[in-house]
C-alpha positions as CSV (number, residue, x, y, z in Angstrom):
1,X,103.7,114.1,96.4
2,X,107.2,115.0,95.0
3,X,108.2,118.5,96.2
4,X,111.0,120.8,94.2
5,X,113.9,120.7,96.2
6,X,112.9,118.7,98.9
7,X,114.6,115.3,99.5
8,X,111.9,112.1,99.0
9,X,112.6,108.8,101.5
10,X,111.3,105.3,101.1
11,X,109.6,104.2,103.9
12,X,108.4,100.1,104.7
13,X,106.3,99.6,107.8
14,X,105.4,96.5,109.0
15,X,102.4,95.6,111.0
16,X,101.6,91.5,112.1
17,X,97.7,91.2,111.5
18,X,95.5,88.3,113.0
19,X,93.8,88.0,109.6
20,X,93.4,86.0,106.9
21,X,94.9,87.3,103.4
22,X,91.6,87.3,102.0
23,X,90.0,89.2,104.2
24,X,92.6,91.6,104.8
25,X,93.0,92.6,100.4
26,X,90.0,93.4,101.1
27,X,90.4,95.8,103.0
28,X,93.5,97.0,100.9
29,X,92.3,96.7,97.5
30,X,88.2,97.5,97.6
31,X,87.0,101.6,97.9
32,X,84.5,100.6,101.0
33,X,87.6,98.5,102.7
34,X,90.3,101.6,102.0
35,X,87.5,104.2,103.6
36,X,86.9,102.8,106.7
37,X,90.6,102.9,107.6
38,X,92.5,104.4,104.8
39,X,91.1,107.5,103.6
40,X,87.7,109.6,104.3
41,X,86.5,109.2,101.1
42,X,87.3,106.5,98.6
43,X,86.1,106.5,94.6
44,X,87.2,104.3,91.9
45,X,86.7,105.3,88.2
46,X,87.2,102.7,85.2
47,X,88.7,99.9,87.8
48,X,92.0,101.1,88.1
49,X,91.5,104.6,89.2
50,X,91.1,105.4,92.9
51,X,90.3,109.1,94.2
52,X,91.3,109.4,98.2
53,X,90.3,112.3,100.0
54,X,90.5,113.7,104.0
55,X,88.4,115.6,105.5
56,X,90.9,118.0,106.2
57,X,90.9,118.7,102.2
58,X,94.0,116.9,101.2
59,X,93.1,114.2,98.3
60,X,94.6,112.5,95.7
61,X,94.4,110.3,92.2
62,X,95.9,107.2,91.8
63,X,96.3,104.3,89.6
64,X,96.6,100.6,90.6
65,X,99.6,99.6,88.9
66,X,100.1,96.1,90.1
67,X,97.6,93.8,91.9
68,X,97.7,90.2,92.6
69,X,94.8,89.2,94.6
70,X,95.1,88.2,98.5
71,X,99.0,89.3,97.9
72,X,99.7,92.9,97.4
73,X,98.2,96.1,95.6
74,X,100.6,99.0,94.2
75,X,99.4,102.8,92.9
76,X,101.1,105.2,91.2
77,X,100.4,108.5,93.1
78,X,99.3,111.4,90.3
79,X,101.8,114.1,90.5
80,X,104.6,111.8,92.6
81,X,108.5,111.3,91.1
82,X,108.9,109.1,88.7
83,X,109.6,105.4,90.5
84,X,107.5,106.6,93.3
85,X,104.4,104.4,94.4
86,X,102.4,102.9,97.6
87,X,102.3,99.4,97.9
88,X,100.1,97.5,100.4
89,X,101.6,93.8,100.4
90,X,100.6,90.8,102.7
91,X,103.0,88.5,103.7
92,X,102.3,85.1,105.1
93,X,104.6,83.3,106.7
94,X,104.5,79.1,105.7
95,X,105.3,77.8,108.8
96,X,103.6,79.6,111.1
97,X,100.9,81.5,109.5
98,X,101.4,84.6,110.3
99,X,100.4,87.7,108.5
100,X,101.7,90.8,108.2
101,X,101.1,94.0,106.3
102,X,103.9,95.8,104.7
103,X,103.5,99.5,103.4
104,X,105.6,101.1,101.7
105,X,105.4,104.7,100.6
106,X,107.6,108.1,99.6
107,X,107.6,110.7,101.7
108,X,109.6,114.0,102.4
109,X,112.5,113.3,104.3
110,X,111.5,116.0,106.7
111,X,108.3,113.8,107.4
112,X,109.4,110.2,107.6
113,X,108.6,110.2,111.8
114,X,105.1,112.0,111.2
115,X,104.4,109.2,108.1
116,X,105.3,106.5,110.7
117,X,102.8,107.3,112.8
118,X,99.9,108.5,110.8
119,X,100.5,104.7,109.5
120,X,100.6,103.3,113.2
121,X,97.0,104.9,114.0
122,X,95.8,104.4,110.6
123,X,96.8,100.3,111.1
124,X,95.4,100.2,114.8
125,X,92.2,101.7,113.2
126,X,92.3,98.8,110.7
127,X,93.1,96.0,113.5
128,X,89.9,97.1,115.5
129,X,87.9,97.0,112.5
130,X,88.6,93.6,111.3
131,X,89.1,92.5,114.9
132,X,93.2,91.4,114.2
């Protein structure tokens, strides 16, 4: 969420997933898949909409603003700078197979560590869940 005064970074993670593409967008793209790693609570209104809520009261609207299935899912965060978004992407490699999750997000710059790893635990949570 964009902050008066406070300087926004761009941050890509990376994360290599035993997974198929499939299976991960899934996960990515679908309310249920998004709640059991993403958010606490996950709702979707007209297709394109998506509430996410915590527990610990944070939540937030979004709307899908690009998705091509199996490859990558972008929102446009209610309330964010313009140009701002979060993009899930999945990346296959040709020659070996590999797959890999890319995020990228915008953060305060004051908070760029603390996004990193609320993404690492939030990723392990989705590894153990889809067994990658």
């Amino acid at each position: 969420m964009a902050t008066d005064g406070i300087k926004r970074s761009k941050i890509e993670l990376e994360y290599s997933l035993r997974s198929s593409p499939h299976i991960l967008f899934q996960y990515i793209s679908n309310p249920s898949g998004l709640q059991s790693w993403f958010a606490d609570h996950v709702d979707i209104f007209g297709g394109v909409r998506y509430r996410f809520a915590w527990n610990d009261g944070t939540e937030y609207q979004a709307k899908i603003i690009k998705n091509v299935p199996n490859k990558y899912i972008k929102f446009a965060i209610e309330g964010s700078a313009e140009g701002e978004f979060l993009e899930f992407r999945i990346d296959q490699d040709a020659i070996t197979g590999d797959v890999e999750l890319l995020i990228t997000e915008f953060v305060n710059e004051d908070e760029v560590e603390m996004a990193a790893s609320i993404w690492d635990v939030a990723v392990e949570n989705l590894c153990g869940i889809i067994g990658a």
